[in-house]
N, C-alpha and C positions, 0 to 999 in steps of 0.2 A: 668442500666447505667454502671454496670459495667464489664458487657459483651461488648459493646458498646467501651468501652476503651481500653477491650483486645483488641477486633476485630481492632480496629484501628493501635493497636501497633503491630500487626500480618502483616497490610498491609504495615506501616509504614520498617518495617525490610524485605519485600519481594521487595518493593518498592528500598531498598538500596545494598541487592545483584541484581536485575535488571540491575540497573545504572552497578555494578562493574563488571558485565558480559559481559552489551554491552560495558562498555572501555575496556574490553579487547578484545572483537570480533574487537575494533574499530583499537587499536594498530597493532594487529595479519594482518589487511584489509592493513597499512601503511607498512608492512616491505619489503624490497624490494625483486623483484622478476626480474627472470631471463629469463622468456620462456613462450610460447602459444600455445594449439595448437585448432584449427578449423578448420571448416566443415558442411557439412550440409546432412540431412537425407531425403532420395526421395523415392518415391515408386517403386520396382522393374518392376511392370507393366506397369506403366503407367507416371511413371517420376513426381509425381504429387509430392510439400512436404509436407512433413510431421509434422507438429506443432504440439507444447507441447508435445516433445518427452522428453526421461532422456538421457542423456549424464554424465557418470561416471568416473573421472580418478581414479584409483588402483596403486599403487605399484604394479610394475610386480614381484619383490621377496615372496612377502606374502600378496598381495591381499588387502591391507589395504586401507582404503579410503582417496582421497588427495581433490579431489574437486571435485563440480560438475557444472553442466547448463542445462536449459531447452531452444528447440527451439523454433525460433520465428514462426511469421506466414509462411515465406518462408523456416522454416527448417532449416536455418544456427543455429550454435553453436559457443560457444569463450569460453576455457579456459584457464584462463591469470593469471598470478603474480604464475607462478608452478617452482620450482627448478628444477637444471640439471638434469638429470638423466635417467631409461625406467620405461616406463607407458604402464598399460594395457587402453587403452578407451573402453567404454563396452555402447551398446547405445542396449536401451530398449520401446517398440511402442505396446501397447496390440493390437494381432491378428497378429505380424509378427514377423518374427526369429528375437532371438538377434544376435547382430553384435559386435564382438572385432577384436583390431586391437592393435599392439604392435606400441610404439612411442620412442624414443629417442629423450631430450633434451642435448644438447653440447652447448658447449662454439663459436663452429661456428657454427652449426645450432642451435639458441636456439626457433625458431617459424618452428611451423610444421602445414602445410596448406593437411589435407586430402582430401580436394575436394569433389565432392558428394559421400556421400556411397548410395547403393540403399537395399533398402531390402524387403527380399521374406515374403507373406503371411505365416501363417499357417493353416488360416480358410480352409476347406473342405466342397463345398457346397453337399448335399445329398438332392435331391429332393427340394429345394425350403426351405432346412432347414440347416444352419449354425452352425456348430458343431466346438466348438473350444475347445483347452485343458483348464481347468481350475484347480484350486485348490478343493479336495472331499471336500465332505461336511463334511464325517466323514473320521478323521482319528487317527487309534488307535496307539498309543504308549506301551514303557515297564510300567508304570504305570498310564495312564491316556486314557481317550478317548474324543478326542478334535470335537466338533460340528463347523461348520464353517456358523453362523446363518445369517450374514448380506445380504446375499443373498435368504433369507426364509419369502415369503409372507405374511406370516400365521400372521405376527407379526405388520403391519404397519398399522403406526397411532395408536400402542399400548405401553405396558413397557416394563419392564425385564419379570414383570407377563407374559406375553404373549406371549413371547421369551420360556422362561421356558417350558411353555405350551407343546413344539413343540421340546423337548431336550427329549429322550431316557433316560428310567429309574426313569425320572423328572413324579410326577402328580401335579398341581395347584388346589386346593378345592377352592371354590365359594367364599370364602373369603380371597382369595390369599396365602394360608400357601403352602407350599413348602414340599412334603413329595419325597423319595426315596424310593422303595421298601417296601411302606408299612409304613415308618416311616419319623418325621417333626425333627428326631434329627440330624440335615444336619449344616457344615458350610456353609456357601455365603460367598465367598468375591469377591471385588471389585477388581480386577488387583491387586491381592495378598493380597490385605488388609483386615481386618476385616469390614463389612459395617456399625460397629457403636452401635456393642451391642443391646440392648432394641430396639423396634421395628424395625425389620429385617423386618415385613412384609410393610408397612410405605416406609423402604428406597429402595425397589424396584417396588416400585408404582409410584416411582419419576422419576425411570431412563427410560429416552426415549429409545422405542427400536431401532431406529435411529443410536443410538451412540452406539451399541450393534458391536463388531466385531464377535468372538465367543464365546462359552464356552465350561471350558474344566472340565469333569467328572469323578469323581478320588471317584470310589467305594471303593478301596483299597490303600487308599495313601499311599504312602513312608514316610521314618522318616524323611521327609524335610516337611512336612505339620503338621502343628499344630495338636494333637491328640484328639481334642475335636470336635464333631461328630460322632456320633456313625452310623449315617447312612451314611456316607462319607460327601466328599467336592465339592461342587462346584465351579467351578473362573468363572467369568465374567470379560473378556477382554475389553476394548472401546477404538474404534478407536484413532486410533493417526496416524496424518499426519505425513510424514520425505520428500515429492518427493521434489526435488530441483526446488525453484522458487517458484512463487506463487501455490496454489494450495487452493480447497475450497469447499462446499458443502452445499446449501440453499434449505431446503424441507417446506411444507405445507402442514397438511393434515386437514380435514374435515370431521367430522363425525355427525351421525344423532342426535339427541336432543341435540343438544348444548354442540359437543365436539371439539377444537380444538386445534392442536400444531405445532409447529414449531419448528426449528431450524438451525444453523447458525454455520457451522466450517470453518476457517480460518487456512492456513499454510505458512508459508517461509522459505525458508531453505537459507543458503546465507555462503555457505564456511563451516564452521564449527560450526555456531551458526545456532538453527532452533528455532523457535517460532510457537509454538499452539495457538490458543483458541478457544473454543465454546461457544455458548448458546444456552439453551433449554427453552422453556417455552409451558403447559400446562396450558390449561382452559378448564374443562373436568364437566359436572354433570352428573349424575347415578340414576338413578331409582328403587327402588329395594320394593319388598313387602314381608311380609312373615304372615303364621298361625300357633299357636302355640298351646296344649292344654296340661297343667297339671291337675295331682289328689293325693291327697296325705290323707292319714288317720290319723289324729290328735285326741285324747283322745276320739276315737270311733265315730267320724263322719268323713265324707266323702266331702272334697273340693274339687271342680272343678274349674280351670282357661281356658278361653277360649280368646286369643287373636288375634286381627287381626289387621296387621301394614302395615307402610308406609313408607319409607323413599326416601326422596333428598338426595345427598354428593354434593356438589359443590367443586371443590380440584382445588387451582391454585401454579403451580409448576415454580422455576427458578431455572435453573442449568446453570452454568460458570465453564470454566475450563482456567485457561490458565498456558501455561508448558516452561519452556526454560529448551535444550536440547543445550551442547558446548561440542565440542570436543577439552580435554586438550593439544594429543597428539596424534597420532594413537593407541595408547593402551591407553589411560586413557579419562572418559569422565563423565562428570556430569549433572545431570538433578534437577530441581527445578519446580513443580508444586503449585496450588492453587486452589483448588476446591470451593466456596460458594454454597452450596444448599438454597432455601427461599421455605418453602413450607405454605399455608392457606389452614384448610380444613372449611366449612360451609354445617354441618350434620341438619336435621330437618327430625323428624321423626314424627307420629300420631300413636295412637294406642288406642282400644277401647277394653274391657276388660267385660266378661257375667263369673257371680261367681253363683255357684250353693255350696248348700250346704245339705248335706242330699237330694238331687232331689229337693229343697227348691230354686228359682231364688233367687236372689237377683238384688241390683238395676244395669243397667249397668253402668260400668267408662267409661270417656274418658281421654285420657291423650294427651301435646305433652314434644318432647323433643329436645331439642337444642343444638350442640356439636358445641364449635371454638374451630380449634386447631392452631398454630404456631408453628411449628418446624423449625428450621435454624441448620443447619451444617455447620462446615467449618474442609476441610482437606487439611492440607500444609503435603507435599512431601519433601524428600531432599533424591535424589539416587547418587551412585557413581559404577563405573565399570572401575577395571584394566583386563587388557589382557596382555599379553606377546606374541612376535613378534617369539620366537625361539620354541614355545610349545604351540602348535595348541590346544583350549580345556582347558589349564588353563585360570583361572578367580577368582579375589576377587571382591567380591560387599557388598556395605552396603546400607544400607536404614534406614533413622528417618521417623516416620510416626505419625504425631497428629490429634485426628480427636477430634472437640469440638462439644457438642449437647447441645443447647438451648432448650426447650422447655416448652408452656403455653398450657394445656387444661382446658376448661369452660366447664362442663355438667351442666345443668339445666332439671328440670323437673317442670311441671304447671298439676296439678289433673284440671281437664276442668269442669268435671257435675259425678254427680252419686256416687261421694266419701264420707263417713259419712264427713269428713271436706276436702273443698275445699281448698287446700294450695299449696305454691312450693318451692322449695328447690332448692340449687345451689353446685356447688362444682371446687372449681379452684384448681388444681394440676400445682404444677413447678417442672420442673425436668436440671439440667444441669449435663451433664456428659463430663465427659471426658478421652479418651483413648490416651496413648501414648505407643508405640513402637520401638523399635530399633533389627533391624538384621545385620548380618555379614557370608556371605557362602564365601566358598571357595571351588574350582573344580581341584584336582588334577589328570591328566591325567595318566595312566601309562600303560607302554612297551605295543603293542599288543593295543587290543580293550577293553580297563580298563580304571577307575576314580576311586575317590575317595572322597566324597563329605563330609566336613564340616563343621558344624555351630551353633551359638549361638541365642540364640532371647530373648528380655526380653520385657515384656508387662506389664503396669501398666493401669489400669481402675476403677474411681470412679464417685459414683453419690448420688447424694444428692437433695433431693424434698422433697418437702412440699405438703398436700393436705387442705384446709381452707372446710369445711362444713357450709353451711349458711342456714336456715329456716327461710322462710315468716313471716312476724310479721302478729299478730293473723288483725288488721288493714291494711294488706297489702299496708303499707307505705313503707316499706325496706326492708331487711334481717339482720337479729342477729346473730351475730359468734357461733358457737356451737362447744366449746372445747373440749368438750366427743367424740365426731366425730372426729376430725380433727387429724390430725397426723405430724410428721415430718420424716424423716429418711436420714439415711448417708450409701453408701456401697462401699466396697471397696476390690479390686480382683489383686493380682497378681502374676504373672506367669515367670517363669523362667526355659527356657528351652534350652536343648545343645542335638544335636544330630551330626551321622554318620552313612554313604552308603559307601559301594561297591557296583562297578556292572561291566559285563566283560560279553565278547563274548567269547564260545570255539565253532569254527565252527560254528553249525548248535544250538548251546546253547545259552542262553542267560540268566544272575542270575544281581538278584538285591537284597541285603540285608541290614537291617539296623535296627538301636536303636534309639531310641531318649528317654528321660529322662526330666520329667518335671515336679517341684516343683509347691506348689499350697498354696498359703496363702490368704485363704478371711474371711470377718470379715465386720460386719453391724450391726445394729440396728434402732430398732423405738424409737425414741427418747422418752423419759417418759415415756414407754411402756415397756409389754415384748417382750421379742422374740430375746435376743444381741447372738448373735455365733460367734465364731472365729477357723477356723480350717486352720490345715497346713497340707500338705501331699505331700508325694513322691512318682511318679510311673515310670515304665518304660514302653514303648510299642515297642516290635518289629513289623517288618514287613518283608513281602522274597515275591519277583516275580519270577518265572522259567518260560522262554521259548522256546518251542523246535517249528526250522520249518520242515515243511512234506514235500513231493514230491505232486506235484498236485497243488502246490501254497497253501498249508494247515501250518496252524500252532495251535500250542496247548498252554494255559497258564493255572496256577496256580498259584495264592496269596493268601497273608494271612496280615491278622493286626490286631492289637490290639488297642482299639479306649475306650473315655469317654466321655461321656456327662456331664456338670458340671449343675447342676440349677443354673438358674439367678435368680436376685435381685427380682424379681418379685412374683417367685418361693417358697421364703426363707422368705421376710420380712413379718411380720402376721400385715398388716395393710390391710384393706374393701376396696376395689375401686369397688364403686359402678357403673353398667352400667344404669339402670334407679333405680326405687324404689322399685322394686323386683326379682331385680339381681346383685351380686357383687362377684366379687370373691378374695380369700385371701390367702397368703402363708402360710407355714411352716416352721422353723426354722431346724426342726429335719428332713429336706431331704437330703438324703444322695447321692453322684456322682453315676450314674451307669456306669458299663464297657462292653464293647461290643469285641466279637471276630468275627471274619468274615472269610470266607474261601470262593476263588470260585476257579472256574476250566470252561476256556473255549475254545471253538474251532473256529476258523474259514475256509472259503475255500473258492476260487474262483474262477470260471469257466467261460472263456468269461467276459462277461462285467455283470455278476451277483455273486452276496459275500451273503453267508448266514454264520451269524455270530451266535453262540449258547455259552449261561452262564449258567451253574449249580451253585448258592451260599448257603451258609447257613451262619446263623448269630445269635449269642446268646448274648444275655442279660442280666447282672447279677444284681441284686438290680433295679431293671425294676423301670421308674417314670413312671404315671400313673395318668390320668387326673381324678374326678368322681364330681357328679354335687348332692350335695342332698337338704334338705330342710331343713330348718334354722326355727325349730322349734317355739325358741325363739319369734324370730321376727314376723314369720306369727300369735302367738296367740298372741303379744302385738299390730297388726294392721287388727284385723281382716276385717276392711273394703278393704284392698286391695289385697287378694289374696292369693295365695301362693307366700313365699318368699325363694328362692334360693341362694342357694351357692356354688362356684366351688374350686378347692383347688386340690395340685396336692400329690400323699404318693408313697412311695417307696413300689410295689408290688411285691415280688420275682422274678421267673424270665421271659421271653419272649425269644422266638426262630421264626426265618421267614428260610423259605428256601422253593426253586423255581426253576427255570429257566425261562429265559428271551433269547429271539429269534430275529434275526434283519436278513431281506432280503432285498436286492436290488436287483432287475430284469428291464433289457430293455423289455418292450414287441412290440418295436416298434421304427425306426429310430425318433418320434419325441414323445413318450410315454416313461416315465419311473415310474416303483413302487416302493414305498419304504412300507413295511410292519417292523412294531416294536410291541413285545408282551408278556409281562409276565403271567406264573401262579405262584401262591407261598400259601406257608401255613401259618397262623401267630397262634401262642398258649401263651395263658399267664397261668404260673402255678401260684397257689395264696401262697399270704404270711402265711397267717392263714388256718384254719378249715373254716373258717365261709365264707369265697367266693369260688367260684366254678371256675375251670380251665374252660378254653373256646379256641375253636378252628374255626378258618375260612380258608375256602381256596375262593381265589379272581385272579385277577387277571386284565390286563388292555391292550387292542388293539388299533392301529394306522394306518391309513392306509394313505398313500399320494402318491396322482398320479402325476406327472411332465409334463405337456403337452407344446410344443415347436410347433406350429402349422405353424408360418412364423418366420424370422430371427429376426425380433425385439418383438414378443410378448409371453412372459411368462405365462400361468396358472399352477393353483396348486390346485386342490382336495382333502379336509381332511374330513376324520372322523376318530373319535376318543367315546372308550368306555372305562367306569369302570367298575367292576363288585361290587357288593354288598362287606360290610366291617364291620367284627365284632370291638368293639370295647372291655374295659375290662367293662364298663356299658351299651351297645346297640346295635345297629345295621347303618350302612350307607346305602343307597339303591342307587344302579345303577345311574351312570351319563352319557351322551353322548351326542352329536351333531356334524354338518357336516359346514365344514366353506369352502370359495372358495376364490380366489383372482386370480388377473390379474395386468400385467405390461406391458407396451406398450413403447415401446424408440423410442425417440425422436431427430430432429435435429442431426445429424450426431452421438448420442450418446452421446449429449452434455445434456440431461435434459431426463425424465422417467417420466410417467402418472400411478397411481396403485389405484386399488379399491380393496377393502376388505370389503367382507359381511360374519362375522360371527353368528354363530348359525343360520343355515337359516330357521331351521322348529321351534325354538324357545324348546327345548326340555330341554335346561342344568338349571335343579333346585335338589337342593338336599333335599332329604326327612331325615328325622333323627329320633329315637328310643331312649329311655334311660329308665334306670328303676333304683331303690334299695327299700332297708325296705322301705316299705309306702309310698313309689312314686315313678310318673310313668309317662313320657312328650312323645309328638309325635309332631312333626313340618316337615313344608315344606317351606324352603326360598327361593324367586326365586329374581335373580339381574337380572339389567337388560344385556344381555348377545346376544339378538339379534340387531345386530348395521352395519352399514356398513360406512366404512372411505375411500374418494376421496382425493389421496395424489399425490400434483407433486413436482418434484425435477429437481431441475439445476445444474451443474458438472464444477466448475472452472478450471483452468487450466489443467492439467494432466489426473486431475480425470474424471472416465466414470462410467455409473451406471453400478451395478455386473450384470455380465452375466450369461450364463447358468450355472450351475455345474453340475459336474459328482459325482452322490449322492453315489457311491460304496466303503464302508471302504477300505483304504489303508493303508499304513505299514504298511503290513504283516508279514516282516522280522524281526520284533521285536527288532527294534531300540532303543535305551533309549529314553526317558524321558527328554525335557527342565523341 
C-alpha cells in the first residue's frame, strides 16, 4: 500500500509540472508575432506533392531552431507568428535532396510566400534495385562503436535479448546473461542510465526490440562512464520522436506457440514543446526442457541424481513512456520523462528425479514447481541542456534520475510420488529497491580542435527484502512459518564520483585523456543474522584513446582503462535463495571489488565499398570473482531421500587475463548482395588463489556471418549464422552453441506500413551442454529453450515516419572524430 501512495504522489507532481509546461507552451503560442513565411514542396519530375514533409526555420546567424511545420496532403506549408529578421527554411523528404532557402522578414515585407519549391530524387535505380544513401549500421567513434540496430531483422518480434544477439563483441547464453569477450562483467544501461541494479537480466527481457534505436559499445570507456564493468559498457538508445506535427508508429507481431506483442508510439512537436509516448505490451510463453546428472562421494559411498525437466514461462510485459521535451530559449531547453514498466511472470516446471546409490536404485521422485513473479519499475527523468550561441561545442547539462523497483516472488515446490515423505514448501521473497542519481557535464571547447569535458555524478542505491520460508503441515491443511529459514535484509551502496577529459586533433592525430575518481561506501546485512560489512574506498581510473589516420583511407587506434567490478547485494548477503529443494545459492560477505585493466590496439581500412576492421586486446584481472557450484554436504545427509543437494556461491580467485583479437568485414559482393563477417579468437586463463586449485587455460572464440539480400526495391532479407566455440570455465567446461536464423521485410502502401517474418533457429540446433566438477562431485547437463520460433510482424508509419530502409552496413568515421 505504500508503494501504491508513492506511486500516486510521483504521478500526482509529474501531473503538475505537465499543467505548468503546457501554460507556458500556451502563453509562449499567445505572444505576438509579426511574419510568415509559405509554400509548398513538389516533386521535381513529375510535379506531383509532396506530403508529410519537414519544413524547418533556422536562424540564419547560428543555425538555431525557430520553428517548424509539416506538409499537408497537397504539400503546402505555413510558418506563422516568426519575428523580423533572416531565416534559413531547410525542408527535408527521405529519398530526395534537401532544399534551403534564405528568407527575410521586415517591417514591410513581413509574409514571404516561396511558391512551389520542387525537389530532385536521390535514389539511383541499378537494375531493378533501389539504392539509397542511408545512415551505417556501424559507426566507429574516438571512444565508442555505435550499432545502428533498428533497421536489423534479426531482432523482431524479439527484446533487447535479441538485439544484443546481433551487436559485435556482444554473446547472449540460453538464459539471456550478456557476456563481452568472454566476460558477464559488463554495464547495460538504458539511454545512459543504470537499468536498475539486481536483475539486469529480467529488465532486458522487458524491452521490446521495436523501441530499440541503436547501441553503442564502449570496450574502453572514457572517464565520462561510470568505472564499474570490467568488461566494458553497453547503452541502449530508444527511439524518441522530435519530427514536427504529428507523427507515429503502430506494430504487431505474431509468433508461434503463443507469443505476441505489440506496440504503439505517438509524437507532436508543435513550436517548442514536443510530447512522446509509447506503449508496449508482451504476452509471450516459452517452452524449455532440460537433463541434468549429479554424483558426488559422501562418507564413501557413491550418489547419483538423475534429472529430467520441463518447464512453461508465461511473461506478460507493459511498458509506457511518456516524455515532454520545451525549448526555454534557443540555448536552453528541458526534458521531463516517466517510464512505468508492469511485468507478471507465470513459471511451472516438472521434473522427475532416479537416485542410485552405491549402483543401489532407489525409488524414483517426481516433483513440480511454481514461480509468480511481479516486478514493476517506475523511472521519472528530469534533464536540462544550456548551449551558448557565440561558442559552438560548449554545453552544460544535468540530469536527476530515480528509478523505483517493486518486486514479489512466490517459489513453491510440491514432492508428487517417490519421496520418503510427500510434502511442499513455499517461499515469498519481497524486494524494493531504489536507485537515485544526479549528474552535471560540462563541455568546454578550446582554440583549434579541443574540449575539455567535466563532471560530477553521485548515485545512491538501496534495497531491502524479506524472504518468508513456509512447510506443509504434516495434515496438509496449510503452511507453518519457519523462522530458521526465513530471513530479512537491508543493503545499501553509494557512489560519488567527479571526473575530466581532454581530447584534441593535431592534424592527422587525434588524443583523448582522462581521470575520473570514485568514492565507494557500501554496507548491508541480514537482519538477526551473520554476515553485516561496511566498507569505504577510494579509487582512481585513467583512461587515454590515440588516433593516427593512414593514407589509404586506414586508421590506427589504441586505448587503455582502467575499470571495477563491484559485487552486488546478491553476491555479499549470506542468506539461501533457494531455486527448488536441491538448489540454492548464497553470498559472501568477505568478497572483495576486482579491478580490470584493458589495453587494445586497432586498425582499420577501407577499400571500395568494403572495411575490414581488425582488434588486438588484452585484459587483466585482478582479485578475479569467480562463480563455483559444490555440494552441501550438510543438507544432502540430513535429506537423504532427495538427492544430492547444491550450492552456488561466488570467492575472489586471484587473477584472470583474456587476450585476442576480434575481426569485422563488410564486403559488397554484389549490387543487391552484401556480407558482413564478425569474429573473435582470444585466450582466457585463471591463475588460482591458493596451492590447491589448478590454473586453467582455454582458447575460444565466436563467428557471425550475415548476408544482406535487396532482391527488388521494397523487399529486405537477411541470412545469419552464428557460432561459439567451446568455453572453459574456473569449474568446467561450455560446449559449442550455433544456429542460422532468416528474416524478410516487405514495404508496403507507398512506404506507409512494412510486413516481416522472422524464423529463428531453423534447424533447431542452439542448446547448451555444460560440465562442472570439484572434490567429490561432478554434474553434466544439457538445457534446450525453446529457441526455434518464427514471428509474423506488420507495421503502419503515421505521419512522417517510413519504415528503415536499406543500410549501408560498412564502418564509418574513419577519421577519428570524438566521441558524443
Amino acid at each position: 500500500m505504500n508503494h501504491f501512495f508513492s506511486f500516486s504522489r510521483s504521478l500526482r507532481s509529474f501531473g503538475l509540472l505537465v499543467a505548468l509546461v503546457t501554460l507556458a507552451a500556451s502563453a509562449q503560442a499567445q505572444a505576438p508575432t509579426t511574419g510568415s513565411v509559405t509554400g509548398s514542396l513538389l516533386d521535381q519530375s513529375n510535379g506531383q506533392a509532396l506530403p508529410f514533409a519537414n519544413v524547418v526555420l533556422l536562424r540564419a546567424q547560428d543555425s538555431s531552431f525557430v520553428s517548424g511545420a509539416q506538409t499537408g496532403e497537397n504539400g503546402a506549408f505555413v510558418l506563422d507568428k516568426v519575428s523580423l529578421g533572416t531565416y534559413l527554411v531547410r525542408a527535408s523528404v527521405v529519398g530526395y535532396k534537401p532544399l534551403r532557402r534564405t528568407v527575410s522578414l521586415t517591417a514591410a515585407a513581413p509574409q514571404v510566400q516561396l511558391g512551389a519549391l520542387r525537389l530532385g530524387a536521390t535514389a539511383t535505380q541499378l537494375k531493378g534495385v533501389t539504392v539509397q544513401g542511408e545512415k551505417a549500421a556501424i559507426v566507429d567513434n574516438l571512444d565508442k562503436k555505435v550499432i545502428n540496430v533498428e533497421k536489423d531483422l534479426g531482432s523482431v518480434g524479439g527484446t533487447a535479448v535479441n538485439v544484443l544477439q546481433n551487436v559485435p563483441s556482444v554473446t547472449v547464453d540460453q538464459n539471456g546473461a550478456v557476456s563481452m569477450r568472454g566476460t558477464s562483467n559488463i554495464t547495460i544501461l538504458i539511454d545512459g542510465k543504470p537499468t536498475g541494479g539486481a536483475g539486469q537480466g529480467n529488465r532486458l527481457e522487458q524491452i521490446p526490440a521495436s523501441s530499440i534505436e541503436r547501441v553503442e559499445v564502449m570496450t574502453n570507456p572514457s572517464a565520462r562512464y561510470d568505472a564499474q564493468g570490467g568488461g566494458g559498457v553497453l547503452n541502449i538508445i530508444l527511439k524518441k520522436q522530435k519530427k514536427d506535427g504529428w507523427n507515429g508508429t503502430a506494430m504487431l507481431n505474431v509468433g508461434t506457440r503463443d507469443k505476441y506483442n505489440t506496440s504503439l508510439s505517438l509524437n507532436r512537436r508543435a513550436g517548442k514543446l514536443n510530447v512522446s509516448g509509447s506503449y508496449d505490451a508482451v504476452n509471450d510463453q516459452w517452452h524449455n526442457r532440460s537433463n541434468q546428472q549429479q554424483q558426488a562421494t559422501l562418507e564413501g559411498s557413491t550418489l547419483v541424481t538423475d534429472l529430467q525437466g520441463r518447464s512453461t514461462n508465461h511473461n506478460k510485459n507493459h511498458n509506457g513512456r511518456l516524455a515532454l521535451d520545451y525549448t526555454l530559449s534557443p540555448t536552453q531547453s528541458v526534458s521531463v520523462s516517466v517510464a512505468p514498466n508492469l511485468h507478471h511472470g507465470d513459471n511451472s516446471a516438472s521434473q522427475t528425479t532416479s537416485l542410485r546409490k552405491d549402483d543401489q536404485s532407489l525409488p524414483t521422485q517426481t516433483s513440480a514447481t511454481a514461480v509468480t513473479e511481479d516486478v514493476n519499475i517506475l523511472n521519472s527523468r528530469l534533464d536540462y541542456r544550456r548551449t551558448w550561441e557565440g561558442q559552438k561545442g560548449r554545453e552544460l547539462s544535468g540530469s536527476i534520475n530515480h528509478t523505483l523497483i517493486d518486486a514479489d516472488v512466490n517459489v513453491g515446490q510440491r514432492l508428487l510420488g517417490g519421496a520418503p515423505v510427500l510434502t511442499a514448501w513455499r517461499q515469498d521473497f519481497a524486494v524494493q529497491a531504489n536507485v537515485v542519481d544526479g549528474q552535471i557535464d560540462y563541455v568546454y571547447p578550446l582554440a583549434g580542435k579541443g574540449r575539455v569535458d567535466l563532471g560530477i555524478k553521485s548515485q545512491y542505491q538501496t534495497s531491502n527484502g524479506t524472504n518468508d520460508y513456509m512447510q506443509e503441515t504434516a495434515d496438509k491443511a496449510g503452511y507453518v512459518f519457519m523462522p530458521e529459514r526465513s530471513f530479512a535484509y537491508t543493503f545499501n551502496e553509494y557512489v560519488q564520483a567527479g571526473y575530466g577529459t581532454y581530447q584534441r586533433e593535431f592534424g592527422k592525430w587525434s588524443v583523448q585523456g582522462g581521470l575520473r575518481a570514485e568514492y565507494t561506501h557500501t554496507y548491508g546485512e541480514v537482519l538477526n543474522r551473520q554476515g553485516k560489512f561496511d566498507r569505504q574506498y577510494l579509487n582512481l581510473f585513467p583512461s587515454t584513446t590515440v588516433v593516427r589516420t593512414l593514407p589509404g583511407d586506414q586508421r590506427v587506434q589504441v586505448s587503455y582503462a582502467r575499470r571495477i567490478n563491484r559485487p552486488d547485494f546478491m553476491q555479499l548477503l549470506p542468506f539461501p535463495l533457494y531455486q527448488d529443494a536441491r538448489n540454492y545459492r548464497i553470498g559472501d560477505p568477505n568478497i572483495r571489488p576486482e579491478y580490470v585493466n584493458s589495453l587494445e590496439l586497432g586498425h582499420q581500412v577501407s577499400k571500395g565499398g568494403a572495411t575490414l576492421s581488425t582488434t588486438v586486446f588484452y585484459r587483466q584481472i585482478n582479485n578475479a570473482i569467480q562463480r563455483f557450484r559444490d555440494v552441501d554436504t550438510v543438507a544432502t545427509r540430513q535429506n537423504p531421500g532427495l538427492g544430492i543437494v547444491s550450492m552456488m556461491y561466488n570467492r575472489n580467485l586471484g587473477q584472470s587475463t583474456s587476450y585476442g583479437v576480434e575481426m569485422s568485414l563488410n564486403q559488397p559482393l554484389a549490387k543487391w548482395w552484401r556480407l558482413t563477417a564478425t569474429g573473435s579468437l582470444f585466450q582466457n586463463s585463471i591463475t588460482a588463489a591458493t596451492g590447491t586449485e589448478a590454473s586453467r587455460r582455454n582458447v575460444t572464440g565466436t563467428v557471425r556471418l550475415l548476408n544482406t539480400f535487396n532482391p527488388t526495391p521494397k523487399l529486405d532479407v537477411q541470412l545469419t549464422g552464428s557460432y561459439r566455440a567451446p568455453v572453459l570455465t574456473v569449474q568446467g567446461r561450455l560446449e559449442s552453441i550455433y544456429g542460422v536464423d532468416v528474416a524478410f521485410r516487405q514495404r508496403l502502401f507507398n512506404d506507409k506500413a512494412a510486413l516481416t517474418l522472422r524464423v529463428s533457429d531453423i534447424f533447431n540446433t542452439r542448446r547448451q551442454r555444460i560440465s562442472a566438477y570439484s572434490n567429490g562431485y561432478q554434474t553434466t547437463g544439457e538445457f534446450k529453450n525453446e529457441t526455434q520460433l518464427a514471428y509474423l510482424g506488420f507495421s503502419y508509419y503515421f505521419g512522417s515516419n517510413k519504415p528503415p530502409k536499406r543500410i549501408e552496413a560498412q564502418p564509418q568515421g574513419g577519421g577519428g572524430g570524438f566521441g558524443g
